[in-house]
Each structure stands twice: as C-alpha cells, then as structure tokens.
C-alpha positions as CSV (number, residue, x, y, z in Angstrom):
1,X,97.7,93.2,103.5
2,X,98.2,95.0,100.3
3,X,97.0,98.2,99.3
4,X,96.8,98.7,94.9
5,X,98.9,102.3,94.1
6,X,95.7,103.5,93.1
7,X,93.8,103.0,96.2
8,X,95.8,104.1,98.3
9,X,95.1,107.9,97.8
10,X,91.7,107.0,98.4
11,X,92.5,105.4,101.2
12,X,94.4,108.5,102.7
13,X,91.8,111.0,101.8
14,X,89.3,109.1,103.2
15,X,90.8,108.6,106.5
16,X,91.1,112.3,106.4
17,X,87.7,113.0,105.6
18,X,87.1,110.4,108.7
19,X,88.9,112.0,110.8
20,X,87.3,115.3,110.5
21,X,84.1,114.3,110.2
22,X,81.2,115.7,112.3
23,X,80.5,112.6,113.8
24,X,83.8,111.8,115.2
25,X,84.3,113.0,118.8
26,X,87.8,114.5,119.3
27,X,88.7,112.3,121.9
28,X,88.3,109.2,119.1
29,X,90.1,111.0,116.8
30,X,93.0,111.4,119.1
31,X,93.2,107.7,119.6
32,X,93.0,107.0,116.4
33,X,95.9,109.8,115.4
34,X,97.7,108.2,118.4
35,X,97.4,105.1,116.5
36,X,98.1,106.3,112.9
37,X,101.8,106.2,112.1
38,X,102.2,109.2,109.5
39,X,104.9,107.4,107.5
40,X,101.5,105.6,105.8
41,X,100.5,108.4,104.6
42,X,102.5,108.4,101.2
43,X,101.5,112.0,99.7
44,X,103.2,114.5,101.6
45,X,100.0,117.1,101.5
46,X,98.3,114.5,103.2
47,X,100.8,113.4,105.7
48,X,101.1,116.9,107.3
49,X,97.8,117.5,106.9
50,X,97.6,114.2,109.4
51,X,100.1,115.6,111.0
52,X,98.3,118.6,111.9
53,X,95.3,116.9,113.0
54,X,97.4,114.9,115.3
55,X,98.7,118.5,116.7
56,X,95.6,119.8,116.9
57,X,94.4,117.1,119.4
58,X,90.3,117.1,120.6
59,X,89.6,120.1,119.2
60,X,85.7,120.1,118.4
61,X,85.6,119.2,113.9
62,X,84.4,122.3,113.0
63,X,87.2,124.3,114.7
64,X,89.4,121.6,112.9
65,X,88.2,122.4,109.8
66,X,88.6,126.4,110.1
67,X,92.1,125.8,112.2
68,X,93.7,123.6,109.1
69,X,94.5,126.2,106.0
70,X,96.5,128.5,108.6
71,X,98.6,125.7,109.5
72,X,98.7,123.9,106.5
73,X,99.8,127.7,104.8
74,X,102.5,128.1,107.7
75,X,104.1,124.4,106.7
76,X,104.6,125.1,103.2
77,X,100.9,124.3,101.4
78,X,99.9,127.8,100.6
79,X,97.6,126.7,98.0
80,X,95.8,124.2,100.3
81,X,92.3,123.8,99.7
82,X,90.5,121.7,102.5
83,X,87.0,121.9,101.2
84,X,88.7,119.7,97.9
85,X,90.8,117.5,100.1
86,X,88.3,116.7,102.2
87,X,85.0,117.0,100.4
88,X,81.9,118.2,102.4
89,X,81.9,118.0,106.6
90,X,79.0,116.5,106.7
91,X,78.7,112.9,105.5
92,X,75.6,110.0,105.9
93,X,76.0,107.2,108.5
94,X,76.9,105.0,105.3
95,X,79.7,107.0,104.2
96,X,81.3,107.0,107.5
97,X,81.0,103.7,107.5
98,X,83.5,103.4,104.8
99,X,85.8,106.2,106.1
100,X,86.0,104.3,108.8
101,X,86.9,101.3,106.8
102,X,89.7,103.2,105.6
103,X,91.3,104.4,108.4
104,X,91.0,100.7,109.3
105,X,93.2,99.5,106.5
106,X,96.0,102.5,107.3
107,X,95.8,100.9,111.1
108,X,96.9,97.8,109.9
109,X,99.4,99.5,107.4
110,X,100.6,101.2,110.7
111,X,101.3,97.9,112.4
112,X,101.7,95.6,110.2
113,X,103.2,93.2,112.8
114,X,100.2,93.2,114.9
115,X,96.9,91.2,114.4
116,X,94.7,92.8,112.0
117,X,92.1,95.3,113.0
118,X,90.2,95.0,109.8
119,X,88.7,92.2,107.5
C-alpha cells in the first residue's frame, strides 16, 4: 500500500484525532497504540504526540486531552496547540468512521509484512 506525501499528514492527524476521540474507550486506544509503530508517524510533532498517548495508557479522553500540552511542553513543543492539531473532541459517528479508516491505513504502514487490516 502506498500512501501520496500529501495524505499522509492527514492521515496522521487523523489517527490522532481518532485516538483521542470521545468515543474511543481507553482500553481500545491502548491496543491500538500497542499496535501503532511511531516510526509511521513521519512529522515529529505528531510522533511524540503518539508517543505520548501511548505513555499515557487508558486514561479516560478528556483527561488525555488536558494531560497532552504539559507533556508535549516538557518534550520540546512549547508552542503546542492541541485544540489545532486535533480539531474539536467531539466528532459524528461518520467522522469517526473515517478516523478510524485512518488509523487503519497507519496499521498496515506499521506492518507492512502482515495481511492487510484495511481495504
């Protein structure tokens, strides 16, 4: 599979935005960290911001959200600004359909060796 340079930021932020969504319990969004290799992440505000996530485990989203500038600040992103990265918390069943879509494609960019987990 093969991801167009300009999608893939799209692609990132969106499995972000997936990944601190309201409607993804933090026990899924541990598995799917688990799952997520970071080296995918090519922009390196968004890798640590993965990165943190990962950290942060099940946390509940909203604690997510308000637990992210402090760490992002302490590894070097003083000027992060999550509500820009990440849009709004809350998002329509059809929009996290296709976050969800995303973080599909950076699963199979994660193991590319592996049969596909999206088509």
């Amino acid at each position: 599979m093969t991801t167009d340079r300009a999608s893939r930021p799209i692609l990132e932020t969106n499995t972000l935005r997936f990944l601190c969504s309201v409607w993804i319990q933090g026990g899924t969004r541990g598995e799917v960290c688990r799952l997520l290799d970071a080296s995918v992440f090519h922009d390196p505000l968004r890798r640590v911001v993965f990165e943190e996530i990962r950290e942060l485990g099940s946390v509940d989203s909203r604690r997510l959200r308000e637990l992210l500038p402090a760490r992002l600040t302490n590894r070097g992103f003083p000027d992060f600004d999550l509500k820009s990265l990440l849009a709004a918390p809350e998002v329509s069943e059809k929009e996290i359909d296709q976050l969800f879509e995303s973080a599909l494609q950076l699963l199979d960019l994660s193991h590319p060796t592996e049969e596909r987990l999206h088509d």
